[in-house]
C-alpha positions in Angstrom: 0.0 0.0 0.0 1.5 3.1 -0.8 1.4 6.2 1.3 1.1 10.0 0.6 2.5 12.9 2.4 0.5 15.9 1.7 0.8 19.9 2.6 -2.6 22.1 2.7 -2.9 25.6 2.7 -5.3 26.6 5.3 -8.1 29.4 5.4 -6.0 31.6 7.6 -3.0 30.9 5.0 -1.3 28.9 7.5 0.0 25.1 6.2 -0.8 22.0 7.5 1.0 18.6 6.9 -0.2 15.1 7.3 0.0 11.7 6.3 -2.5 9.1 4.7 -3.5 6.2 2.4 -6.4 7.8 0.1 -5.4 11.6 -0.2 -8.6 12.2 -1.9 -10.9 10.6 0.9 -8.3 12.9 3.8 -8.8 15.8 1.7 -12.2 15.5 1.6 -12.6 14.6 5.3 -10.5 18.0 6.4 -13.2 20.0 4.1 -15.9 18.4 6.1 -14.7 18.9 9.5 -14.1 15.2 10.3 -10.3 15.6 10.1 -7.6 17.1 12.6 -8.3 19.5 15.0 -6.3 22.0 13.5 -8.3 21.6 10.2 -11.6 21.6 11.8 -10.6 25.3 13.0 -8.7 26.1 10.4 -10.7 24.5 7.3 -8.2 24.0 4.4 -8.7 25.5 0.7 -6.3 23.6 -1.4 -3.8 20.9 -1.6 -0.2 22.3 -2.2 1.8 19.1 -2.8 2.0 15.7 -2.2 4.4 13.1 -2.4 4.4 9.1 -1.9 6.3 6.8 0.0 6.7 2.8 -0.4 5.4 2.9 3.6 3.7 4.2 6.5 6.9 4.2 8.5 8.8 6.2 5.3 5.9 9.0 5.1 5.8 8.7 9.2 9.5 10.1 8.7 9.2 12.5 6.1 6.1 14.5 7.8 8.4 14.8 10.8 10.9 16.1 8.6 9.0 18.4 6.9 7.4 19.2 10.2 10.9 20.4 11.5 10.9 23.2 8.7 10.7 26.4 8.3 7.6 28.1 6.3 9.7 29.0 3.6 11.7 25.5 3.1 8.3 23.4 3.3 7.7 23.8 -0.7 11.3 22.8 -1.4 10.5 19.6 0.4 8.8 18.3 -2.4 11.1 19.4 -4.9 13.2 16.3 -5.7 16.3 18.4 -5.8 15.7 18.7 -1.7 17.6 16.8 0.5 16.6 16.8 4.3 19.9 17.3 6.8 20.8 13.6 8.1 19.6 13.5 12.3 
């Protein structure tokens, strides 16, 4: 099963980063309210980018990473060119 790392852009222009299966059917479930808490406050308008991993454990890493960011280096995540520093 492959898994998806995702990035929204939230109402209040803020982002928000998570992890799933079926992007569609999270997506979906953050417009309804049925998603995070952050995203039921905070309702998202788009998805930025996405990106997909052989694993849970792989994408599990990579949100962390891209959790660790800064603002203005979270788009450059997805960019293949990226590379996150080695922990």
């Amino acid at each position: 099963m492959t898994w998806c790392l995702y990035l929204l852009e939230c109402n209040n222009g803020a982002y928000y980063a998570g992890i799933t299966n079926d992007l569609e059917a999270r997506f979906s479930a953050h417009l309804s309210g049925k998603g995070a808490r952050y995203t039921r406050a905070n309702p998202p308008v788009k998805i930025i980018a996405s990106k997909s991993y052989a694993d849970r454990s792989e994408a599990s890493i990579a949100e962390a990473q891209l959790k660790s960011l800064p603002r203005h280096k979270k788009l450059q995540y997805f960019d293949n060119t990226y590379h996150p520093p080695v922990a």
